[in-house]
Z-matrix of the N, CA and C atoms (Angstrom, degrees):
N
C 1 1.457
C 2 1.529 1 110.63
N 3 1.226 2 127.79 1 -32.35
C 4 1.282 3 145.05 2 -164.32
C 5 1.460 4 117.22 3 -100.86
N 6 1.216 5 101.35 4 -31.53
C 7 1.724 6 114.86 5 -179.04
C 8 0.891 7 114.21 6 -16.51
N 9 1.695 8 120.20 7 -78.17
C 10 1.263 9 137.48 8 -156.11
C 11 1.804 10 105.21 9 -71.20
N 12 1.591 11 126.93 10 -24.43
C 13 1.049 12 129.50 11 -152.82
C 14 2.188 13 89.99 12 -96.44
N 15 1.178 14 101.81 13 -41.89
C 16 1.790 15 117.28 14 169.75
C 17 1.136 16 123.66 15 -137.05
N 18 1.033 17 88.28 16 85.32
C 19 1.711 18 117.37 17 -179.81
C 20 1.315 19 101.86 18 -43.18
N 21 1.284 20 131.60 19 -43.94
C 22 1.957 21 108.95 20 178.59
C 23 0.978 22 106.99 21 -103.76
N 24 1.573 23 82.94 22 131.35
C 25 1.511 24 128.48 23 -179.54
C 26 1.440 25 109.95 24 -45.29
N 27 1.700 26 118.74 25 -47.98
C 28 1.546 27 113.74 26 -178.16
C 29 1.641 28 119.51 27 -77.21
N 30 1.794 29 115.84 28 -19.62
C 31 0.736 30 97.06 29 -153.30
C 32 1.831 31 89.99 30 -97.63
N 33 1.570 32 113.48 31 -14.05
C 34 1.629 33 109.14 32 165.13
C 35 1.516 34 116.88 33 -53.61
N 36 1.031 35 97.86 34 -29.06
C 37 1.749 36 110.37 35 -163.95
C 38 1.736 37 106.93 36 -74.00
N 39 1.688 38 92.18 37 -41.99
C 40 1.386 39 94.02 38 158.92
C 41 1.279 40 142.53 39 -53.40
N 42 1.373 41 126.57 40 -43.46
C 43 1.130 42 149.22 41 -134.60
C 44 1.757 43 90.51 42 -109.11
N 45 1.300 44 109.71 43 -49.27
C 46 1.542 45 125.75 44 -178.71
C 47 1.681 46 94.89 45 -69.70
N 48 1.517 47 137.49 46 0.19
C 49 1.411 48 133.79 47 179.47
C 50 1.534 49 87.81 48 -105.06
N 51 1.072 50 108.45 49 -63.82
C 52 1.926 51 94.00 50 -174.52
C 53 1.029 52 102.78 51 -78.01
N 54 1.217 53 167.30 52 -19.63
C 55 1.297 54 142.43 53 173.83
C 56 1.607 55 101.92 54 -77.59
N 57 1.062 56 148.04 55 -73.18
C 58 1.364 57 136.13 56 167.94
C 59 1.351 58 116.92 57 -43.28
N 60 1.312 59 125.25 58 41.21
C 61 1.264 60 139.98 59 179.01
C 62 1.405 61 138.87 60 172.93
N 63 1.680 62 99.26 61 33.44
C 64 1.745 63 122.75 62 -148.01
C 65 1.425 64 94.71 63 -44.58
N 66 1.578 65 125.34 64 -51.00
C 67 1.209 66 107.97 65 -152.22
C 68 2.101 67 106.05 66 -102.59
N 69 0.854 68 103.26 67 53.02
C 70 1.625 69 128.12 68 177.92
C 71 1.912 70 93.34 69 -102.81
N 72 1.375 71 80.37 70 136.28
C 73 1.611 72 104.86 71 144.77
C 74 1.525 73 121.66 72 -115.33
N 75 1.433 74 121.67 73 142.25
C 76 1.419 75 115.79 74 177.56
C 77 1.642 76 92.43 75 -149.78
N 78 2.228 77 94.80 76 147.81
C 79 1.071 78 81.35 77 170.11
C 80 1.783 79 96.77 78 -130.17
N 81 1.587 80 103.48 79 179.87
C 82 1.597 81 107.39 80 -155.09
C 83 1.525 82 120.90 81 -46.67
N 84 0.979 83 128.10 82 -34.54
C 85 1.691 84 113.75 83 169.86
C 86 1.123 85 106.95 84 -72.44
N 87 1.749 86 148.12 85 -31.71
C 88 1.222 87 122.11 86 167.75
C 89 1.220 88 128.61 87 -90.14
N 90 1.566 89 125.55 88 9.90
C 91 1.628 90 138.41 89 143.91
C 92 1.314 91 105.07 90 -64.61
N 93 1.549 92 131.38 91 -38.77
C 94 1.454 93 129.81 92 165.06
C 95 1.642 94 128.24 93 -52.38
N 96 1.035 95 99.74 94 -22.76
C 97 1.779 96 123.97 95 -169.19
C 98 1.215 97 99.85 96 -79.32
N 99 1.813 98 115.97 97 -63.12
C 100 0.781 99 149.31 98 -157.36
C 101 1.595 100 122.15 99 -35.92
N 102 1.783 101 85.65 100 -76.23
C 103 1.486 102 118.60 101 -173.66
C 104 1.781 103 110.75 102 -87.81
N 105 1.803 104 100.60 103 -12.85
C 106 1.281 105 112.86 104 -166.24
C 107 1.535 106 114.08 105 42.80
N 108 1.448 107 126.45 106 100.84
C 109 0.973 108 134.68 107 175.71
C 110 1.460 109 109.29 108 -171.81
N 111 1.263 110 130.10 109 175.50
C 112 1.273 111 124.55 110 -167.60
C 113 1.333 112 132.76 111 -99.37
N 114 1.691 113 116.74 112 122.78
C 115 1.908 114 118.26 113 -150.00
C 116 1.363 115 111.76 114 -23.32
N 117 1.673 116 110.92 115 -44.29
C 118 1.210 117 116.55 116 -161.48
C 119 1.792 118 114.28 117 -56.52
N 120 1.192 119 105.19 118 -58.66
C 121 1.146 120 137.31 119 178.52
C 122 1.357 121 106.06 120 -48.01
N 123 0.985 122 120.47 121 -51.20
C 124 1.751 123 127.98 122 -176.88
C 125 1.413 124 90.34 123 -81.08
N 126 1.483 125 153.08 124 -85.08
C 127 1.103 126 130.07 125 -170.16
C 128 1.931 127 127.92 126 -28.76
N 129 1.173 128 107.51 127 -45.21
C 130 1.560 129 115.35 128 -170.78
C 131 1.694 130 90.64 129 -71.75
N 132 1.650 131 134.47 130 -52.14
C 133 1.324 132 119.84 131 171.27
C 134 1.311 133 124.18 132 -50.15
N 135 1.470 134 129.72 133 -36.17
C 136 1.284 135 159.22 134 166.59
C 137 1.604 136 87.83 135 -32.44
N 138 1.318 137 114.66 136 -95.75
C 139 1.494 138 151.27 137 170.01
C 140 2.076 139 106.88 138 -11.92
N 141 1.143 140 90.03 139 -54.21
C 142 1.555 141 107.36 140 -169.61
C 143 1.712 142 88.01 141 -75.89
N 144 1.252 143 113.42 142 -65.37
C 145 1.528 144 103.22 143 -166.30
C 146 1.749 145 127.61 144 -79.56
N 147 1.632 146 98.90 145 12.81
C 148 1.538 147 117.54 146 168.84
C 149 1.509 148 98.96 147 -86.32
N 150 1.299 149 95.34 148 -46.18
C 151 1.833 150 100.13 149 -178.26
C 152 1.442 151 110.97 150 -59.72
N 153 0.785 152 123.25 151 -46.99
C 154 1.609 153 116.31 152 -177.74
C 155 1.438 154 111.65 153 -85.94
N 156 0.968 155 113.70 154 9.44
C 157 1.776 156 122.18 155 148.52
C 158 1.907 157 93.36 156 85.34
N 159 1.029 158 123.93 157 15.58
C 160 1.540 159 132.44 158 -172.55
C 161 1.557 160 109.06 159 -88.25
N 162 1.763 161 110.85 160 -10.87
C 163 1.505 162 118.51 161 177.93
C 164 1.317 163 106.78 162 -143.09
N 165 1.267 164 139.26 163 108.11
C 166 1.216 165 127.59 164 162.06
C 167 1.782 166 128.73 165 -67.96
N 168 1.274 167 123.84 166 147.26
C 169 1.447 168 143.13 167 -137.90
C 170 1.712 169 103.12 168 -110.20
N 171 0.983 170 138.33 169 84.26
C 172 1.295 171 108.79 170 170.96
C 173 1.696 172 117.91 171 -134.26
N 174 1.368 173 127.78 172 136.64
C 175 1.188 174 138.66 173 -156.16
C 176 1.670 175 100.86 174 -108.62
N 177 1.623 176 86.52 175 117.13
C 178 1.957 177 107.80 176 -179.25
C 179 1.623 178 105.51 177 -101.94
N 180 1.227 179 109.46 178 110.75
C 181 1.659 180 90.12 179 173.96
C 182 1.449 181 124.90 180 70.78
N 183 1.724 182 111.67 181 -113.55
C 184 1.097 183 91.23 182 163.74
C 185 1.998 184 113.01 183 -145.55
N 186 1.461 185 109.36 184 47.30
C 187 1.285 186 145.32 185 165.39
C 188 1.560 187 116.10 186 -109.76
N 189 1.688 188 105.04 187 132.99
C 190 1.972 189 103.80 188 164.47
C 191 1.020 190 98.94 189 -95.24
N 192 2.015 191 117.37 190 146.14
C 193 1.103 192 118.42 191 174.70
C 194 1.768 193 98.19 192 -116.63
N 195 1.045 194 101.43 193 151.74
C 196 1.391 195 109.93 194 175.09
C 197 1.685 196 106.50 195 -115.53
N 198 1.581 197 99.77 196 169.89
C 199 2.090 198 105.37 197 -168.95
C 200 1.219 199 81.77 198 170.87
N 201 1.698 200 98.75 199 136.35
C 202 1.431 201 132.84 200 168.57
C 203 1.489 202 100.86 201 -36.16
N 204 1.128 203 131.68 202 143.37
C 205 1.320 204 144.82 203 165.36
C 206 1.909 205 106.30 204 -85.91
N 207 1.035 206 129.15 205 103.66
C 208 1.562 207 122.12 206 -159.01
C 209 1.352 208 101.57 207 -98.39
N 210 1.331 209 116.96 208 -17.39
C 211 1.604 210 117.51 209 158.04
C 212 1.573 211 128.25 210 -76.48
N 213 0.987 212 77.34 211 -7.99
C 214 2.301 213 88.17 212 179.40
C 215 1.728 214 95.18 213 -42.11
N 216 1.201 215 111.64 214 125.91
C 217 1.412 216 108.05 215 144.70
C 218 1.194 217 140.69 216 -26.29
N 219 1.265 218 108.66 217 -48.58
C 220 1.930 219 119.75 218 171.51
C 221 1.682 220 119.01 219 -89.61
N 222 1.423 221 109.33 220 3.07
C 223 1.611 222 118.75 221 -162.87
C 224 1.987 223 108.72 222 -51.29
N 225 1.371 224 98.79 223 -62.63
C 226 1.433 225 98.76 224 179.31
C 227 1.811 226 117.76 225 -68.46
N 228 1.408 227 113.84 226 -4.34
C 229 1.612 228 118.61 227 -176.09
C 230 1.723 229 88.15 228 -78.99
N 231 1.408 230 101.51 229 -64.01
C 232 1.340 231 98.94 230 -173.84
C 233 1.579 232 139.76 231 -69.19
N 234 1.498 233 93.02 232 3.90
C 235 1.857 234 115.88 233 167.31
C 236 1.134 235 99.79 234 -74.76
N 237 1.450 236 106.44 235 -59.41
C 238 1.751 237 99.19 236 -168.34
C 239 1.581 238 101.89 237 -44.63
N 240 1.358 239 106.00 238 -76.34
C 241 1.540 240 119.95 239 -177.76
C 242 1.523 241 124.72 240 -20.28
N 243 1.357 242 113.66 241 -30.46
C 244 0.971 243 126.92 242 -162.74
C 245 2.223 244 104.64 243 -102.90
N 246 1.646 245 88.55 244 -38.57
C 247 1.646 246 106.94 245 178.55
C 248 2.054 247 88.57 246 -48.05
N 249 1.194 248 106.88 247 -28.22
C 250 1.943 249 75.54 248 -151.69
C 251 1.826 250 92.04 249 -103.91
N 252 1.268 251 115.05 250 21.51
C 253 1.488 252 103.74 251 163.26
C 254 1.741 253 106.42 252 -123.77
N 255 1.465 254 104.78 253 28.52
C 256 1.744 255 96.82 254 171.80
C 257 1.191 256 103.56 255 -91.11
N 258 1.379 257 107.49 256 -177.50
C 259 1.526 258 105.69 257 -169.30
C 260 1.510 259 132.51 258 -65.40
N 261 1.287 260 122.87 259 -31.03
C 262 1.419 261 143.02 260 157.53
C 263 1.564 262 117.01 261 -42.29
N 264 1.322 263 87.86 262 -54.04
C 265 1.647 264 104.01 263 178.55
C 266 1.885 265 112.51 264 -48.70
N 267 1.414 266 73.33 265 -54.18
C 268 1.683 267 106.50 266 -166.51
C 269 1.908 268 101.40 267 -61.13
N 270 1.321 269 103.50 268 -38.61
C 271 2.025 270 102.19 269 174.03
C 272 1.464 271 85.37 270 -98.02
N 273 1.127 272 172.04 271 173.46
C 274 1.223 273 149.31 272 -54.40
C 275 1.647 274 118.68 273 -36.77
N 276 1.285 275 134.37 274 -56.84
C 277 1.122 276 148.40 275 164.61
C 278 1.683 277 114.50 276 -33.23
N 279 1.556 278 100.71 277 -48.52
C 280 1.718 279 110.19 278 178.64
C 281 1.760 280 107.52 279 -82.45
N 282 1.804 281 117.38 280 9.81
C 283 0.880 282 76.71 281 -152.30
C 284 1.478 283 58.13 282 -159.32
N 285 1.479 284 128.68 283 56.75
C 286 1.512 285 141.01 284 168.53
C 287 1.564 286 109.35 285 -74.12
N 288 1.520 287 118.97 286 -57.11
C 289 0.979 288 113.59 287 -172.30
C 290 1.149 289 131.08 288 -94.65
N 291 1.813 290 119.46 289 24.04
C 292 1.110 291 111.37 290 154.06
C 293 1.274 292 129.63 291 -119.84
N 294 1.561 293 109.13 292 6.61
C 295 1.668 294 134.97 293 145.44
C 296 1.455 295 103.29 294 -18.97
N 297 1.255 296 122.62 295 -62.03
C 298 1.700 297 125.47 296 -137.06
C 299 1.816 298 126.33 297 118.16
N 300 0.887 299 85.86 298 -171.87
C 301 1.830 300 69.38 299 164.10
C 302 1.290 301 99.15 300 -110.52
N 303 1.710 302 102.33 301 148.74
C 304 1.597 303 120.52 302 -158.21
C 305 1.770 304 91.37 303 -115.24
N 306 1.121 305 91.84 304 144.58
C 307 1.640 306 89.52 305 168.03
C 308 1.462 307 113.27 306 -116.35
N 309 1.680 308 102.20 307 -30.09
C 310 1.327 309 113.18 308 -165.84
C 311 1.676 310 108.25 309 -145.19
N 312 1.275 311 146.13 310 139.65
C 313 1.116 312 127.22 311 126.69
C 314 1.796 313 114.59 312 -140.09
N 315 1.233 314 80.60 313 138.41
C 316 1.524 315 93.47 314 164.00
C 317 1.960 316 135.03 315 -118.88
N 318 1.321 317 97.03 316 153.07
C 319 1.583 318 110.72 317 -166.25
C 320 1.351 319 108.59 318 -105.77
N 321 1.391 320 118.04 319 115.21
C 322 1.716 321 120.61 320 -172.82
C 323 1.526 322 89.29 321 -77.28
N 324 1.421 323 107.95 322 144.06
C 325 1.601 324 132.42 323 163.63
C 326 1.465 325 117.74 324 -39.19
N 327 1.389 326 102.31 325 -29.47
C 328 1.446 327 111.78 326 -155.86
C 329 1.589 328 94.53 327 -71.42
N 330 1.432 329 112.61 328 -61.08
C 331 1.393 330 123.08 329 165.53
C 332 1.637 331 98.00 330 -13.56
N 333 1.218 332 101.87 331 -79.62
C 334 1.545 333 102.65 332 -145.92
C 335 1.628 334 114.50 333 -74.27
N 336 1.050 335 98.75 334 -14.43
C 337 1.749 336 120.06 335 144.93
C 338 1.374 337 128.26 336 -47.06
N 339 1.477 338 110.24 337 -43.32
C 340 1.182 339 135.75 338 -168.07
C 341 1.853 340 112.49 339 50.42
N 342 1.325 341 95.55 340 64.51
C 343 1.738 342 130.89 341 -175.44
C 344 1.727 343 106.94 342 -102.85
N 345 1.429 344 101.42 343 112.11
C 346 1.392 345 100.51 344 163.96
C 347 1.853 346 128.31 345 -67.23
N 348 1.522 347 108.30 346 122.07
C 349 1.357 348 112.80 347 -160.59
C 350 1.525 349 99.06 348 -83.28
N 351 1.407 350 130.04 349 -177.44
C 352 1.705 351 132.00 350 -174.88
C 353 2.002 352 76.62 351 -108.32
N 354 1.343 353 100.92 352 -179.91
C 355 1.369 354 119.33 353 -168.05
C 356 1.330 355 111.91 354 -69.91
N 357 1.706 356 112.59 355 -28.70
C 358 1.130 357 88.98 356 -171.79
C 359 1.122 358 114.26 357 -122.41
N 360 1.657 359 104.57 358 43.71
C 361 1.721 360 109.38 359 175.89
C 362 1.835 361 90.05 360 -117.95
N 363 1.594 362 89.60 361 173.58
C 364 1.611 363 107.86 362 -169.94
C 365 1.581 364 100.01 363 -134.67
N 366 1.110 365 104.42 364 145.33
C 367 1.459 366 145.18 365 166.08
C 368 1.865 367 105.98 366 -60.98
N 369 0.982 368 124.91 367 -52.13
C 370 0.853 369 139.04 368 -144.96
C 371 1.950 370 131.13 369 -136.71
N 372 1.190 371 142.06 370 80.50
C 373 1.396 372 139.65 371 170.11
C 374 1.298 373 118.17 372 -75.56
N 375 1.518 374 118.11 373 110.28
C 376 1.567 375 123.71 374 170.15
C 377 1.442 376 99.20 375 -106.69
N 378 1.585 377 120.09 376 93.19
C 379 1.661 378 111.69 377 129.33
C 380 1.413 379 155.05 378 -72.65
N 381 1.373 380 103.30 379 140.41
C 382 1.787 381 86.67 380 -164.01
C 383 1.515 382 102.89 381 156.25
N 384 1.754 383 108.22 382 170.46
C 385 1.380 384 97.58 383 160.10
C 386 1.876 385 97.92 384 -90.71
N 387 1.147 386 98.91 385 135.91
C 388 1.486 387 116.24 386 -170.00
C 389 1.921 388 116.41 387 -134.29
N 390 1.493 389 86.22 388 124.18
C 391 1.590 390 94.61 389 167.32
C 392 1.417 391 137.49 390 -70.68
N 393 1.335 392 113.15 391 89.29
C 394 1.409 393 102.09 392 -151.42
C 395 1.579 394 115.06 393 -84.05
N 396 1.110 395 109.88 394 11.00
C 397 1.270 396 102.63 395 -177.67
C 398 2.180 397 95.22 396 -91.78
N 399 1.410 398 108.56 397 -38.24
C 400 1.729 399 106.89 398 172.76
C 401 1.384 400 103.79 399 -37.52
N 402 1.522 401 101.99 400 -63.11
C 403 2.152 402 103.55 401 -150.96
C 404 1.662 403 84.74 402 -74.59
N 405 1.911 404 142.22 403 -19.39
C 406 1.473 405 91.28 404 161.57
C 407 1.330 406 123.39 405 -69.16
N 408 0.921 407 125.49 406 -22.82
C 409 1.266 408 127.20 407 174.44
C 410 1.354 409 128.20 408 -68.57
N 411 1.008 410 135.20 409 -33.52
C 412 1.305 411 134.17 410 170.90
C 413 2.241 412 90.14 411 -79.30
N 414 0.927 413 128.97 412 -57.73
C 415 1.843 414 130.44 413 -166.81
C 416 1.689 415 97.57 414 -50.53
N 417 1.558 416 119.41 415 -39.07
C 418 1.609 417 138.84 416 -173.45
C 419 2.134 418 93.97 417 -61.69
N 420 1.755 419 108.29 418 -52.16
C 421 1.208 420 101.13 419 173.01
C 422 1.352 421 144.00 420 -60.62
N 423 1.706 422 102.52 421 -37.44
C 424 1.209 423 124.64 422 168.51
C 425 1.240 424 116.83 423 -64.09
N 426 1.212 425 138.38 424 -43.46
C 427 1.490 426 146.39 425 -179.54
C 428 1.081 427 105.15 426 -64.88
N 429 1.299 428 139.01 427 -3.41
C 430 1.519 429 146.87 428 167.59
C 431 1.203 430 101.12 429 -58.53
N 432 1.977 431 103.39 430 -74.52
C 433 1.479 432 132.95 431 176.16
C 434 1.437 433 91.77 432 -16.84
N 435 1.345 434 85.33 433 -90.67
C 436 1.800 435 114.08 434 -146.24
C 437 1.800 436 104.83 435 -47.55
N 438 1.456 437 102.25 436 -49.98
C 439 1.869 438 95.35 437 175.67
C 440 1.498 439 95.02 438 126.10
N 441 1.218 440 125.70 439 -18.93
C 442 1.416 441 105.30 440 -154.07
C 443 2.145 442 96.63 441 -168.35
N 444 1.184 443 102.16 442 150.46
C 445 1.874 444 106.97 443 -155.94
C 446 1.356 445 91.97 444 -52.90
N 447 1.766 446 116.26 445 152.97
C 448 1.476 447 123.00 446 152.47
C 449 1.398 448 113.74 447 -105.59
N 450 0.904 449 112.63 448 120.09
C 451 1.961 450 130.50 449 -174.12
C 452 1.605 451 89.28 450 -63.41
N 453 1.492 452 124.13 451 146.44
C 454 1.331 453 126.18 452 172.51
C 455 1.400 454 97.80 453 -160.49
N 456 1.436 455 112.50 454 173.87
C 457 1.663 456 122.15 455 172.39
C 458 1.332 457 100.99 456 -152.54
N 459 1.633 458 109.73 457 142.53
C 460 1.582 459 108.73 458 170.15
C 461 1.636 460 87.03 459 -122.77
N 462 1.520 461 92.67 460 145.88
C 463 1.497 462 114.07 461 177.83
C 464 1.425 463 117.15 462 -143.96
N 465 1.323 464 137.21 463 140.29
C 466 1.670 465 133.02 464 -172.66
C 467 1.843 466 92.29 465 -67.97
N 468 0.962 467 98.57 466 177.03
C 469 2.149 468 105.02 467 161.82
C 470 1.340 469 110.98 468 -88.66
N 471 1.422 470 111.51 469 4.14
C 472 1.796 471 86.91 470 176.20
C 473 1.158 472 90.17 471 -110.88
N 474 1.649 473 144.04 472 -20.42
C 475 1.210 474 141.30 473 161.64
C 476 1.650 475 117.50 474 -41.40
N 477 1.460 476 111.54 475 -53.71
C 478 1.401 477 117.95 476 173.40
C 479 1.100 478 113.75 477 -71.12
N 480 1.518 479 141.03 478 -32.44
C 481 1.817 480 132.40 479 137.26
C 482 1.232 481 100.88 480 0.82
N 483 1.715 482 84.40 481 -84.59
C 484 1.786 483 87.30 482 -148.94
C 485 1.207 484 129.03 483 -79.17
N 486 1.297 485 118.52 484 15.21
C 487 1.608 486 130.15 485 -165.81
C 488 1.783 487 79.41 486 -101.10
N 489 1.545 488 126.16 487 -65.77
C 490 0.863 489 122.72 488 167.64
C 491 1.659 490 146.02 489 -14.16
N 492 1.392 491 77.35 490 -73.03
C 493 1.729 492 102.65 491 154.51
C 494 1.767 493 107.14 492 -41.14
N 495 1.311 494 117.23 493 -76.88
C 496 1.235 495 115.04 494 -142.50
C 497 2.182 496 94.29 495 -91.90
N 498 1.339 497 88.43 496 32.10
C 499 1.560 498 86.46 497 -166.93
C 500 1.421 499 137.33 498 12.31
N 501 1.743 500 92.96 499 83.96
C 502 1.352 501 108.00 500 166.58
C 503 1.147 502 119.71 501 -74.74
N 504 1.412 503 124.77 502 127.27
C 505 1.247 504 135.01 503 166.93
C 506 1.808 505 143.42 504 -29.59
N 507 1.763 506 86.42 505 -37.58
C 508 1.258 507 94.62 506 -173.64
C 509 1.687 508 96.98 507 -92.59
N 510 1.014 509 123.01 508 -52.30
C 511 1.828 510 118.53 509 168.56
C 512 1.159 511 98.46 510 -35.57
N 513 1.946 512 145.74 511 -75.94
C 514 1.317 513 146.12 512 -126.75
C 515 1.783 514 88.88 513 -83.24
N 516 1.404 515 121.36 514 -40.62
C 517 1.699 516 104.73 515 171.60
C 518 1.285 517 114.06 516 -55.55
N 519 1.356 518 124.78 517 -44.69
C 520 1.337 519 121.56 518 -154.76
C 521 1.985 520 89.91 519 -71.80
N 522 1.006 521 98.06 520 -45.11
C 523 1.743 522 106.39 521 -158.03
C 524 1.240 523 98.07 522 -48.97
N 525 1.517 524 113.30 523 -55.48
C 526 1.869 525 137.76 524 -151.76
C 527 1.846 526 121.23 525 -92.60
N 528 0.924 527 90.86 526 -52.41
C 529 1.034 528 117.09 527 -161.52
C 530 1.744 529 102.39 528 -76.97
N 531 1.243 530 128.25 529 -63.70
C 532 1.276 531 137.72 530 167.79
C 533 1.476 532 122.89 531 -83.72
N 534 1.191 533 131.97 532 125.57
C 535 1.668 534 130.53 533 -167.45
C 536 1.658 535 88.85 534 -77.35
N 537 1.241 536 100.61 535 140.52
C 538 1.653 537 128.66 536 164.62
C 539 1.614 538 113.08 537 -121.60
N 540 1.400 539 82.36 538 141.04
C 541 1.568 540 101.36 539 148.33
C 542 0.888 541 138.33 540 -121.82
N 543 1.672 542 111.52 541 140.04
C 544 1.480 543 109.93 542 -169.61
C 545 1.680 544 110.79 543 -67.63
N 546 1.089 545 123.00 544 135.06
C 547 1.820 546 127.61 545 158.84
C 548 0.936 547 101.62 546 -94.57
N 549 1.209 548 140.34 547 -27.82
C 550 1.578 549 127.29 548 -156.07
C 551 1.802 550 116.02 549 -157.44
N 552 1.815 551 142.04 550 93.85
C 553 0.680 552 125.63 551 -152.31
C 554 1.777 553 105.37 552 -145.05
């Protein structure tokens, strides 16, 4: 998906390791493991993306650890960017047309944060006519991934109207309150 936009292969691979894992530390042999690619190669990307201040550097003992820089200028552009090639993203996408028809979905930040939500927030907005027995199944897979449940809601668009409309609470948090991204629009 990205190819054409970052052409190297190690250093997408990189970038797709800390961003699907903002609040991770790693240091260079297990960024090597990781992304599987070669020390060399991962160090000089390493190197390049310390320099541009997009990874911060810090030396424990006698290991460098690297971590998302969350002040980067581009940090939340490249969350989003990064939100719609994690794995969730990645089986919804493979797995559009047997959803239903989608009108809308969106991905709470928190997700891609990997932020524990309270009970009665969601991870996740599916609008549309929607198959709900697919997205449990594909949300049943992902929760493997991830370790732990993803809160979601499917709703038609005239349902989200009128919840809208009559400002429901639990829609206007998800909408307002938490930054989303669209996956699907």
């Amino acid at each position: 998906m990205l190819d054409h936009i970052i052409p190297s292969k190690t250093r997408r691979k990189i970038l797709e390791l800390f961003y699907h894992h903002p609040n991770e530390n790693y240091y260079v042999r297990k960024v090597v493991r990781e992304v599987e690619e070669e020390v060399n190669a991962v160090k000089r990307e390493l190197d390049i993306l310390t320099e541009e201040k997009l990874l911060l550097r810090e030396k424990r003992l006698n290991k460098v650890y690297y971590t998302l820089n969350k002040n980067y200028l581009f940090y939340e552009e490249f969350l989003r960017i990064f939100a719609k090639t994690n794995y969730l993203s990645t089986l919804i996408y493979q797995n559009l047309s047997k959803i239903g028809k989608i009108k809308y979905i969106a991905l709470s930040t928190k997700y891609t944060k990997n932020i524990e939500i309270k009970e009665d927030e969601i991870y996740l907005l599916f609008v549309g006519v929607i198959v709900v027995a697919e997205v449990e199944t594909l949300i049943a897979e992902a929760e493997k991934q991830y370790g732990r449940p993803i809160n979601y809601t499917v709703m038609t668009e005239e349902e989200l109207k009128y919840r809208k409309k009559n400002n429901d609470p639990f829609i206007w948090k998800f909408l307002k309150t938490t930054k989303n991204y669209a996956l699907w629009q």
